[in-house]
C-alpha positions in Angstrom: -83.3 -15.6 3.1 -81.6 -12.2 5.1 -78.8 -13.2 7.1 -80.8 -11.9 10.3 -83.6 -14.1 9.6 -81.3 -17.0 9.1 -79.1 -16.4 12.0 -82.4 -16.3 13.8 -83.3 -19.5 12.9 -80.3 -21.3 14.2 -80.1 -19.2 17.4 -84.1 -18.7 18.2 -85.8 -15.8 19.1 -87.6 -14.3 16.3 -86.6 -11.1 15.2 -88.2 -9.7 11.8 -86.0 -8.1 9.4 -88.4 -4.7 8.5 -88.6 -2.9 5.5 -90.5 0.5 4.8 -92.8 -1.4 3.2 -93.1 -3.7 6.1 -93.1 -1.5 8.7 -96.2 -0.2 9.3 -98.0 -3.7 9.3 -95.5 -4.8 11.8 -96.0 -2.2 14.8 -99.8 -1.5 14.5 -100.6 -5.2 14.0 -98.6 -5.8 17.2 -99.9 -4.6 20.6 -96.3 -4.1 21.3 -93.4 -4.1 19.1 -89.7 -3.5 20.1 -87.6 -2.1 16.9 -83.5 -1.8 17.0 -82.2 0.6 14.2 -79.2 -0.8 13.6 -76.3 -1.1 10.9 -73.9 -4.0 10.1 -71.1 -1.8 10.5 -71.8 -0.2 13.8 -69.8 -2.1 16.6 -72.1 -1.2 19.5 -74.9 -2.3 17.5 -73.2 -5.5 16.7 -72.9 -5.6 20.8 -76.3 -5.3 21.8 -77.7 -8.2 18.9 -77.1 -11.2 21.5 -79.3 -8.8 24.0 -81.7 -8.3 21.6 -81.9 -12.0 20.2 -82.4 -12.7 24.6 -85.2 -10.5 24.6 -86.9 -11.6 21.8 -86.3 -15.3 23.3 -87.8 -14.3 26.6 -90.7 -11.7 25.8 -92.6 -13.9 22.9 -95.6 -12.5 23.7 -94.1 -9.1 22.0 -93.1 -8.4 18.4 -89.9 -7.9 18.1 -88.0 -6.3 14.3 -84.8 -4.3 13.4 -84.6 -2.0 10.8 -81.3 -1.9 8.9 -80.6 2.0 8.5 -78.3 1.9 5.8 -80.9 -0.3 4.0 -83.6 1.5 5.0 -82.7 5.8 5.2 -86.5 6.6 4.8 -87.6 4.5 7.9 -84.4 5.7 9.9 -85.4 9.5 8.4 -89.1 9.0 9.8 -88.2 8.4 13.4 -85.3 11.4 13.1 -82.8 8.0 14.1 -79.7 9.9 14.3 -77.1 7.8 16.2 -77.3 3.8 16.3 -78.5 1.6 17.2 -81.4 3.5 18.7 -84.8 1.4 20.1 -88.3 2.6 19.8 -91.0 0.6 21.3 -94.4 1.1 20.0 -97.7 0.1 21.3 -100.7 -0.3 19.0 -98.8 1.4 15.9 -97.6 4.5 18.6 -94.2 5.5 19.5 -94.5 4.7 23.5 -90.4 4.6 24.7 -87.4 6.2 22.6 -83.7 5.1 24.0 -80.7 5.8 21.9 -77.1 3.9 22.4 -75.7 0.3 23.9 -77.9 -0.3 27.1 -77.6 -3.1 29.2 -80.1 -6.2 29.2 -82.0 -4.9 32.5 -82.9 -1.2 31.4 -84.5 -2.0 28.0 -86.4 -5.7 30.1 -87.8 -2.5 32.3 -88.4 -0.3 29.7 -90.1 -3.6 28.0 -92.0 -4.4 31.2 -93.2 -0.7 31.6 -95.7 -1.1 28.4 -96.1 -4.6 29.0 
C-alpha cells in the first residue's frame, strides 16, 4: 500500500493516490474532484498536505486525489503543471479552478465552495 494511502488511513480524510491510468476515472466519475500535484521533495508541498488531509476531512461529499509529478510527468505534462504543488479542481471531468503555490486553508475552502 502507497505511503499516502497509508498515512491516510491513520490520519482520515481520504485522499486517492492517482495514476495516469487512474486519472481520468477519478475526476469525470466525481461531480467534483480537488487534485494537488505534488512531489515528496517539494517543501511547500509537504506544507500544504495537513491542509489538504483538512479538506478532504471536511468536504466528503467531494473527491479528493494527488498526483505525484515525479511519478507521474505525463499527467503533470497534460495540465502544463509547471511549479508545485499546483491544484486543479474539476467538475464533471472539466478543469473549473487552476491555483498554483502554498495557499492558505480559507482561499482554496472558497475556491472549493465556489463549484460546490
Amino acid at each position: 500500500m502507497p505511503l499516502l494511502d497509508r498515512l491516510n488511513r491513520i490520519v482520515g480524510g481520504t485522499i486517492s493516490d492517482l495514476r495516469e491510468g487512474s486519472f481520468d476515472d477519478f475526476v469525470e466519475g466525481s461531480r467534483l474532484a480537488f487534485v494537488d500535484f505534488w512531489a515528496s521533495w517539494c517543501r511547500p508541498c509537504r506544507a500544504m498536505a495537513p491542509v489538504i488531509r483538512s479538506l478532504a476531512r471536511e468536504y466528503t461529499d467531494i473527491a479528493f486525489g494527488k498526483v505525484d509529478t515525479e511519478a507521474e510527468r505525463a499527467l503533470a505534462e497534460r495540465f502544463a503543471v509547471r511549479s508545485i504543488p499546483t491544484y486543479l479542481l474539476f467538475r464533471n471531468g472539466k478543469v473549473v479552478e487552476r491555483f498554483p503555490g502554498v495557499a492558505t486553508r480559507d482561499r482554496l475552502a472558497r475556491k472549493i465552495e465556489k463549484w460546490r
